[in-house]
N, C-alpha and C positions, 0 to 999 in steps of 0.2 A: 171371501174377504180379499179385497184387492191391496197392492202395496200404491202407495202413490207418486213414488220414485221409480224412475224407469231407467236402466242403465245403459248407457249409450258410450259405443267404441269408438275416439277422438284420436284420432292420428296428427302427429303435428311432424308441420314439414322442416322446423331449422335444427331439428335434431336425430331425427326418423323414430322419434318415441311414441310409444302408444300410450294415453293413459284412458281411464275410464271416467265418464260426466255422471254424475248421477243428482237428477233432478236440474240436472241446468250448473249445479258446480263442478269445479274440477277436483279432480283427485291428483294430479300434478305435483301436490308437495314436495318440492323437494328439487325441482328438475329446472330449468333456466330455459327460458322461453330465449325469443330472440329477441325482442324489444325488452325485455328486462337484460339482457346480457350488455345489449347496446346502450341502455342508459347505466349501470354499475362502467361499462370501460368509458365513457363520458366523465359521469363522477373520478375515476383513478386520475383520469386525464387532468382534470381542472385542480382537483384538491393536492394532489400530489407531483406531477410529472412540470405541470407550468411553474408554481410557485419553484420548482430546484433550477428549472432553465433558466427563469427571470434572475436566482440567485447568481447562478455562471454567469450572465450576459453584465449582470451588473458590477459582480466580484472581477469581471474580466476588463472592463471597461476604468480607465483612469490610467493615471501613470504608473509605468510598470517599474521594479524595484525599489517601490516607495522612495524613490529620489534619491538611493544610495548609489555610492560613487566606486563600485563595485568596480575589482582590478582583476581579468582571465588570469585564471593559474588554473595546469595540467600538470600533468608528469607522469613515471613510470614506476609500478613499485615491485620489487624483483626480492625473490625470498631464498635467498644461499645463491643467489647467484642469477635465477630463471625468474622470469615475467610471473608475476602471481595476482590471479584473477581472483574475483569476489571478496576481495581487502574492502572493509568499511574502513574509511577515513574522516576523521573529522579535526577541522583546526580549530584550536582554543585560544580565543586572547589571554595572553601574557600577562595582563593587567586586567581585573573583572573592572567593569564598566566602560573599556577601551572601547569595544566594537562588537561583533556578533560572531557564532558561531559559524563558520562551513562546512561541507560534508561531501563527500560524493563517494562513489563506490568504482572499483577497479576491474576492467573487462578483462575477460581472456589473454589478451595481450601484454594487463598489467596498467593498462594509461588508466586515468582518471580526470577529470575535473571538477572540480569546485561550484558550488550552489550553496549562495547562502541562506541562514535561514527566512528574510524576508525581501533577499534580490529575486534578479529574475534566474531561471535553471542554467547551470551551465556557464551562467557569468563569471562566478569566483569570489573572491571576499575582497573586504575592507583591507585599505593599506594599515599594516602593522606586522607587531611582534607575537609568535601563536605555539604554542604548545602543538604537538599533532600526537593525536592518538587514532591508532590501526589495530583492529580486528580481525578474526577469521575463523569459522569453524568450520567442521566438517562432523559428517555422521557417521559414524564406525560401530560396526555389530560385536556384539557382546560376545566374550565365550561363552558364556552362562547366562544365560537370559535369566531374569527376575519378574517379579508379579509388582505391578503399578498402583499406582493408590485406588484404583478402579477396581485391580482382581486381572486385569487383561495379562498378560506375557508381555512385556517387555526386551527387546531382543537387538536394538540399536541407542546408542548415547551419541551427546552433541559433545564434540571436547573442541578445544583451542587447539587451532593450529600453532599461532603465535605467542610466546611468553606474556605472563599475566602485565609484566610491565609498560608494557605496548599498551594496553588499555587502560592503565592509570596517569591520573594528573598529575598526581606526585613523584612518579618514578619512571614515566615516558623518557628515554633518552633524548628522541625526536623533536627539532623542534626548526618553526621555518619564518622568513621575511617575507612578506609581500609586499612587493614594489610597486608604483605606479605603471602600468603598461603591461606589458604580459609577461607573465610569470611560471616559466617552469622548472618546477623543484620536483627531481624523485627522492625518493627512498629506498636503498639497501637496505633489506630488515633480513633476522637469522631468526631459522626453528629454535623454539622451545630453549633460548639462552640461557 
């Protein structure tokens, strides 16, 4: 009795795999030829990768700062005295429905500027009156490390540099003008007041 499948050793050249044919099929399951490879990164291409680029080219295209009349402001924020880097800063209007929010974050050296939330980066806010509130943590290792909702070890926490007050609306001492034209206001802030 003979069998009527004959098995035959197929070498294929875009991935140096062997699989075995038998009767004319492949046994390949599983493995990614080259012309299936090259039409799945075609598919990523079209379905995915074009339609985000069109979205950038289009999102990027029109006038920039939605027509807002956005005033530079920088400044330096120094903590007991020294430049203090990684300060989140954000300005609040005085009045809710004044203007918008601004924000920017403080380098190494302490400078920052202003980006509001729908001008263009680094322009600055709206002229008006703003509440400011500043932030800052840092991560400092436990004496005693603790076990995490996980089960893991636990063995650094995030704490505030800065007094809680600095981060609230209500109890910000801070608070600044923006003028027409360019505007540099720092901030003297103190540890843990």
């Amino acid at each position: 009795m003979s069998c009527p499948y004959r098995a035959t050793k197929v070498q294929s050249s875009a991935f140096y795999s062997t699989a075995y044919s038998i009767g004319g099929g492949s046994l390949m399951a599983g493995l990614l030829t080259l012309n299936s490879l090259i039409t799945l990164m075609k598919r990523i291409i079209s379905l995915f990768i074009v339609p985000c680029l069109l979205f950038v080219f289009v999102a990027g295209c029109g006038p920039k700062g939605s027509g807002l009349n956005t005033q530079f402001v920088e400044g330096i924020i120094t903590l007991d005295g020294n430049p203090c880097g990684s300060v989140s800063i954000t300005f609040v209007p005085k009045t809710e429905g004044s203007g918008e929010r601004a924000g920017g974050l403080s380098n190494d050296e302490g400078r920052y500027t202003l980006s509001s939330a729908s001008g263009d980066p680094g322009k600055g806010a709206l002229e008006g009156e703003y509440i400011v509130l500043v932030s800052k943590t840092e991560s400092v290792d436990l004496a005693t490390p603790t076990v995490g909702p996980s089960g893991d070890p636990v063995t650094t926490e995030v704490r505030s540099v800065l007094h809680e007050s600095y981060r609230n609306e209500r109890q910000t001492p801070l608070s600044a003008t923006v003028e027409k034209g360019k505007n540099k206001i720092d901030f003297a802030l103190e540890s843990r007041r």
